[in-house]
C-alpha positions as CSV (number, residue, x, y, z in Angstrom):
1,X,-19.1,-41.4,45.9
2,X,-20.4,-44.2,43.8
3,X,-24.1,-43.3,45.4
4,X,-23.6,-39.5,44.2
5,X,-22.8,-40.9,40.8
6,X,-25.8,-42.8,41.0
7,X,-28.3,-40.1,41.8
8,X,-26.9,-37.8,39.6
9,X,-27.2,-40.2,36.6
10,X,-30.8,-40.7,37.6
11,X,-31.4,-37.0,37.5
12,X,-30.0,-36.6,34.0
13,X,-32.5,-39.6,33.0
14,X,-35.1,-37.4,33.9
15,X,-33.9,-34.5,32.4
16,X,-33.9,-36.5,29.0
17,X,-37.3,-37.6,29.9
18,X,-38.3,-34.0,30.4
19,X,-36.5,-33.1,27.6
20,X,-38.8,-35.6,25.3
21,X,-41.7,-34.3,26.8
22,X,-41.1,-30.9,25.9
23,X,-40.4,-31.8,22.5
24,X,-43.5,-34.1,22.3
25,X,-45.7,-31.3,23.3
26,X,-43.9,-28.8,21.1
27,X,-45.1,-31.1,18.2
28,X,-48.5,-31.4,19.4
29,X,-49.1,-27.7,19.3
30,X,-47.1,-26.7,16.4
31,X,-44.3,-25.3,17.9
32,X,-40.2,-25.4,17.8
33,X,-39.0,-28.2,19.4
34,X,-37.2,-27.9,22.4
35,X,-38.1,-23.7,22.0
36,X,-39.9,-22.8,25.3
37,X,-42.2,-20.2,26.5
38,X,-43.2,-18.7,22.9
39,X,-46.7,-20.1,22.6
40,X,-48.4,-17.0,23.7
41,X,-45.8,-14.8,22.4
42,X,-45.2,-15.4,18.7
43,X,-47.4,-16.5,15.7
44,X,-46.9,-19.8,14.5
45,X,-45.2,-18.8,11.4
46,X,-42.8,-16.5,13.0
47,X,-41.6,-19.5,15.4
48,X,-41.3,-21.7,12.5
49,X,-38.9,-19.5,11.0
50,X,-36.7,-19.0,13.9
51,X,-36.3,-22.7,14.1
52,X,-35.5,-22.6,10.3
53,X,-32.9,-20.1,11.2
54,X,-31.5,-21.5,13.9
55,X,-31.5,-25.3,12.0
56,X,-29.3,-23.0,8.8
57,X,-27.0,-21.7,11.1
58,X,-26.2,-25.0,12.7
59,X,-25.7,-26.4,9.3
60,X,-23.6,-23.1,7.9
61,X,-21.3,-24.3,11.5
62,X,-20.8,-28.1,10.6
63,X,-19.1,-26.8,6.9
64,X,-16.9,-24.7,9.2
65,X,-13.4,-24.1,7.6
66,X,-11.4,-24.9,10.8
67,X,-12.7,-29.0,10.4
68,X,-10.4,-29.3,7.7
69,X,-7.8,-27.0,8.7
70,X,-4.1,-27.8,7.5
71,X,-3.2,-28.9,11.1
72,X,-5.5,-31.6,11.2
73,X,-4.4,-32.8,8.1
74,X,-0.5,-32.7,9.5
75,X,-1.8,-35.0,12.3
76,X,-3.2,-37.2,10.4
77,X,-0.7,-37.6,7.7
78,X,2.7,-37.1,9.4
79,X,5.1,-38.6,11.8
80,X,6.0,-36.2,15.4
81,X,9.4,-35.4,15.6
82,X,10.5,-35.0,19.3
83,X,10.1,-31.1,18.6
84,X,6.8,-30.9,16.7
85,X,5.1,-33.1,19.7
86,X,7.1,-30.8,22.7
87,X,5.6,-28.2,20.6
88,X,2.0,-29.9,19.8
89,X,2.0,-31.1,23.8
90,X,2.4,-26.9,25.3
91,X,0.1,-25.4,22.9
92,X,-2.7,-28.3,23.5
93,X,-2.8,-28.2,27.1
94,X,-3.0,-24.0,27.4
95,X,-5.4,-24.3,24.3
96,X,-7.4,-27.3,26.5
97,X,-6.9,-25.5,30.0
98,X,-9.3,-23.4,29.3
99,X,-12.4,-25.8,28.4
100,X,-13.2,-27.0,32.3
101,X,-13.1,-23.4,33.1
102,X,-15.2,-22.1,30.9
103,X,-17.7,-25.0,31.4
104,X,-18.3,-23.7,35.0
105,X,-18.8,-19.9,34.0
106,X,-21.2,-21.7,32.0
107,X,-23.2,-23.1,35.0
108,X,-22.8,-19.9,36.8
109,X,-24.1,-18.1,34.4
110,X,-26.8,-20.4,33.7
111,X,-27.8,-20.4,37.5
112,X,-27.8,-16.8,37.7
113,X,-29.8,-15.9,34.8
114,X,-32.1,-19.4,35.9
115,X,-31.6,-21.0,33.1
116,X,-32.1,-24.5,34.8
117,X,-32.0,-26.5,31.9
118,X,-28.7,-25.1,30.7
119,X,-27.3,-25.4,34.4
120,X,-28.3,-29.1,34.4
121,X,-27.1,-30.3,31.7
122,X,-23.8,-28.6,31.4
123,X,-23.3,-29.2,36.0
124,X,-23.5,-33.2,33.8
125,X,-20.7,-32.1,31.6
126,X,-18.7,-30.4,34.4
127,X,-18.7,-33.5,36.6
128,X,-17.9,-35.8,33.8
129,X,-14.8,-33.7,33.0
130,X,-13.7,-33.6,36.6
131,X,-13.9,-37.1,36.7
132,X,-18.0,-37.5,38.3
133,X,-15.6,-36.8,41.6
134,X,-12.9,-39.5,41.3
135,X,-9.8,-37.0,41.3
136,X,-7.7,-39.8,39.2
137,X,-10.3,-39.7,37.0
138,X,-10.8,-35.6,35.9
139,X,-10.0,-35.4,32.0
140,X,-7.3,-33.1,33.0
141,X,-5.0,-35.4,34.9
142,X,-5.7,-37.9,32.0
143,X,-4.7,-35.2,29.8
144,X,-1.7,-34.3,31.6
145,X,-0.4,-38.2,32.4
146,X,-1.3,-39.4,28.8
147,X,0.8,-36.0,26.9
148,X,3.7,-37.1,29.3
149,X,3.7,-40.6,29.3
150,X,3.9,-40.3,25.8
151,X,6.3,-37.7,25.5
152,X,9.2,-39.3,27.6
153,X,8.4,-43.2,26.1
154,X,8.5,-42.0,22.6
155,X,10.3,-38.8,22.4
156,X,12.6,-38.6,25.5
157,X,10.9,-35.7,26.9
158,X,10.8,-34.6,30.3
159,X,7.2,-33.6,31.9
160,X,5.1,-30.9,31.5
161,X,2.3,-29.8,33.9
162,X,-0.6,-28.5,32.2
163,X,-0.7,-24.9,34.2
164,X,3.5,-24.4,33.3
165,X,2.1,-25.0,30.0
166,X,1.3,-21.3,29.7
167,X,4.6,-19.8,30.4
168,X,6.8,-22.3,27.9
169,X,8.3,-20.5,25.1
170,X,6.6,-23.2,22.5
171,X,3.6,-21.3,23.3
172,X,2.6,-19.2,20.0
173,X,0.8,-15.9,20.3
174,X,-2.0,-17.5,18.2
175,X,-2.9,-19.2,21.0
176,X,-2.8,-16.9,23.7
177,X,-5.2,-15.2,21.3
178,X,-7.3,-17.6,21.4
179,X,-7.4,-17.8,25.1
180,X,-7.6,-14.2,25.3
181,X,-10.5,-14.0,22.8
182,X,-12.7,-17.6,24.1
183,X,-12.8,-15.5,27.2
184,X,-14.0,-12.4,25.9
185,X,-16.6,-14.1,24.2
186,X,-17.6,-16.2,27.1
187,X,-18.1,-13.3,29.0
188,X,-20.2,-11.5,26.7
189,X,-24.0,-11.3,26.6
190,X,-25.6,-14.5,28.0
191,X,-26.8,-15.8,24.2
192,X,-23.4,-15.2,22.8
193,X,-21.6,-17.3,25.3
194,X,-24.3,-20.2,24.6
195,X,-22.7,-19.9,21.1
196,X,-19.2,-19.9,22.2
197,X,-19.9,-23.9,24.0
198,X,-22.1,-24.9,21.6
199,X,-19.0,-24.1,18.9
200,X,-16.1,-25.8,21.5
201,X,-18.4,-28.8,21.8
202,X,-19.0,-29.3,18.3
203,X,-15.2,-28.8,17.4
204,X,-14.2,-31.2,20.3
205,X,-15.1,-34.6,19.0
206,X,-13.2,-34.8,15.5
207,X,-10.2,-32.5,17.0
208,X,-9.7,-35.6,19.7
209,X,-10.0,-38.5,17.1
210,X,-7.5,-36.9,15.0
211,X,-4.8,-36.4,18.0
212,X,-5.8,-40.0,18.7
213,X,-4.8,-41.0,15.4
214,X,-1.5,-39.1,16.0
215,X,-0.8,-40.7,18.9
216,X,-1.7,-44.6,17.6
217,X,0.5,-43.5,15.1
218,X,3.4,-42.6,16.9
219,X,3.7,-45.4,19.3
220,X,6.8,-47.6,19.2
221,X,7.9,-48.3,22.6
222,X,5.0,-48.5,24.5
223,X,3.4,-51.5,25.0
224,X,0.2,-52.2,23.1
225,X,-1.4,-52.4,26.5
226,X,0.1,-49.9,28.4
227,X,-0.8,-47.5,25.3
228,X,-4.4,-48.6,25.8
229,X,-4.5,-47.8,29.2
230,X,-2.4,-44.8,30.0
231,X,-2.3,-43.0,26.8
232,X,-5.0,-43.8,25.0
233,X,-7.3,-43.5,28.1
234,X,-7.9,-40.0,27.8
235,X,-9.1,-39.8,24.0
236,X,-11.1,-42.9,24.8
237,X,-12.9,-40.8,27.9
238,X,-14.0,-38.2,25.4
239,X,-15.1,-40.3,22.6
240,X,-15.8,-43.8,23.5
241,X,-19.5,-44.1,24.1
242,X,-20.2,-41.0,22.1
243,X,-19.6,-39.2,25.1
244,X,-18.3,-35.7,23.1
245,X,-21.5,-36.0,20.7
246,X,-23.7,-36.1,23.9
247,X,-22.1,-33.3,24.8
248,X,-22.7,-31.4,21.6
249,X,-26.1,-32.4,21.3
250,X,-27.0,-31.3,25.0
251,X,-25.2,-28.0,24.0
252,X,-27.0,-27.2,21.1
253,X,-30.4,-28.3,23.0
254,X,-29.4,-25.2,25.4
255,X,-28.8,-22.9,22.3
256,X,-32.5,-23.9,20.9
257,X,-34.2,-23.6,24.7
258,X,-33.0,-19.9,24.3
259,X,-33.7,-18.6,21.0
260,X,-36.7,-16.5,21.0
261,X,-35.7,-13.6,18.7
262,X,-34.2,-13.1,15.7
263,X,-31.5,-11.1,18.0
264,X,-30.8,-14.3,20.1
265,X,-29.7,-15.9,16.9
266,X,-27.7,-13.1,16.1
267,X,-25.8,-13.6,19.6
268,X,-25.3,-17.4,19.3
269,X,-24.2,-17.3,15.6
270,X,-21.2,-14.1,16.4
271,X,-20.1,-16.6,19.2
272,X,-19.9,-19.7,17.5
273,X,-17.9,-18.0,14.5
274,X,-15.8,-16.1,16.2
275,X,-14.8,-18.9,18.6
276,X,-14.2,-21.3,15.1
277,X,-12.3,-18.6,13.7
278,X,-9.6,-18.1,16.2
279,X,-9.9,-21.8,16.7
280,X,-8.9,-21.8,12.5
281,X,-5.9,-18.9,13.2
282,X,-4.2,-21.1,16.2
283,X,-4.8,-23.8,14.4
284,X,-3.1,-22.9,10.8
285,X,-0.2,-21.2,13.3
286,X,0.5,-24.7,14.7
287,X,0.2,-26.0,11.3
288,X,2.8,-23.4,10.0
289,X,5.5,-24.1,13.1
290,X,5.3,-27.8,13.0
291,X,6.6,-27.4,9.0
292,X,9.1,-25.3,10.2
293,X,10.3,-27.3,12.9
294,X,10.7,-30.6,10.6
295,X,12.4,-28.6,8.2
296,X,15.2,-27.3,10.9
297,X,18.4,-29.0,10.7
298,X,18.5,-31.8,13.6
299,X,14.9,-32.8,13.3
300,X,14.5,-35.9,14.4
């Protein structure tokens, strides 16, 4: 297994490599970096302002309502209650469920349309989230152990598994919705579902950091140690190292690679919206039903 890791690290080293070449060459000719196969097709001028376009709508993404959204906030700045973190643990793993999935619709997709930049660089993502073929180590088992170690040291709770997740009864219609609508998106044309990663990639990094945050902060009878390495593992897999900014980066490298039109944009930028704003809906839901349950007598 180890070799398998090896080789495949190799081959995303020459991706990279590739990748700077492209972009090298790009320069030299005056045209979008990373943007391939337009030399012949397009004027200069008319490339340039594609990449403009595409460099605004990125920017228009990063100032995004849903990175400040209330809920974020109530992690930050507020102590769990054994309800609000029964309630925080269901509706994060069905919201979370759904990523690894729709990470390999992504490489499908990418294969059959031969995309085989896209297919490369998100197969890297897929294997780091399934733990680059270590079982123990797939981001969804550290999901799952971290939520319920947690849950039962701090909070008494019994265990969850993250696919009962979707039938609990703390599970709010906001985020079936979002389930229901990531999918829709994903399965739409092959540009908009480029726009629907690029936006869950983006999102991922600061939404983990904050639940990390949540979670230092609610630690009282774990060990320091044990916190470290059993809780605090799976944040640390997704943001130590940068490892979530990689991934954002690689996605938003697949969004350039494929805009050629103005109607690409237009694809990627209904994708990446409409994912953030049911993101922002399930989001202030959670954020409404976590004041409610600290305000309910017996909150504790």
């Amino acid at each position: 297994m180890r070799i398998c890791a090896g080789v495949f690290l190799v081959f995303a080293g020459d991706v990279s490599e590739e990748r700077r070449t492209t972009v090298d060459c790009d320069v030299l000719i005056g045209r979008a970096p990373g943007v391939r196969g337009m030399g012949n097709k397009m004027a200069p001028s008319t490339t340039f302002d594609l990449h403009n376009q595409v460099n605004s709508l990125m920017s228009d993404l990063e100032r995004h309502p849903v990175y400040g959204n209330d809920y974020f906030k109530f992690l930050e700045n507020s102590a769990w209650t054994r309800q609000t973190y029964d309630f925080h643990r269901a509706n994060f793993f069905h919201r979370t469920e759904g990523t690894v999935k729709g990470i390999a619709h992504v490489c499908a997709r990418a294969a059959a349309n031969d995309d085989r930049d896209t297919l490369i660089l998100f197969a890297y993502i897929l294997n780091e989230e399934t733990g680059n073929g270590n079982r123990a180590h797939c981001h969804e088992v550290f999901m799952e152990n971290a939520h319920n170690l947690h849950g039962q040291a701090e909070f008494d709770l019994p265990s969850l598994l993250v696919k009962d997740a979707r039938s609990s009864k703390l599970i709010l219609d906001e985020t079936v919705a979002y389930r229901k609508r990531t999918l829709e998106l994903l399965s739409g044309s092959y540009h908009r579902m480029l726009g629907v990663v690029m936006a869950l990639e983006s999102h991922a990094d600061k939404m983990l950091r904050i639940c990390r945050t949540a979670f230092r902060a609610s630690r009282k009878n774990l060990t320091q140690s044990d916190f470290v390495k059993k809780v605090e593992v799976y944040f640390n897999a997704h943001v130590s190292n940068g490892v979530e900014e990689r991934h954002a980066a690689d996605a938003k490298q697949c969004v350039i690679n494929n805009c050629q039109t103005e109607a690409d944009i237009a694809e990627i930028a209904y994708g990446a919206n409409e994912t953030l704003n049911i993101q922002l809906a399930m989001w202030n839901a959670m954020y409404e039903k976590a004041c409610a349950l600290n305000a309910a007598p017996g909150a504790r």
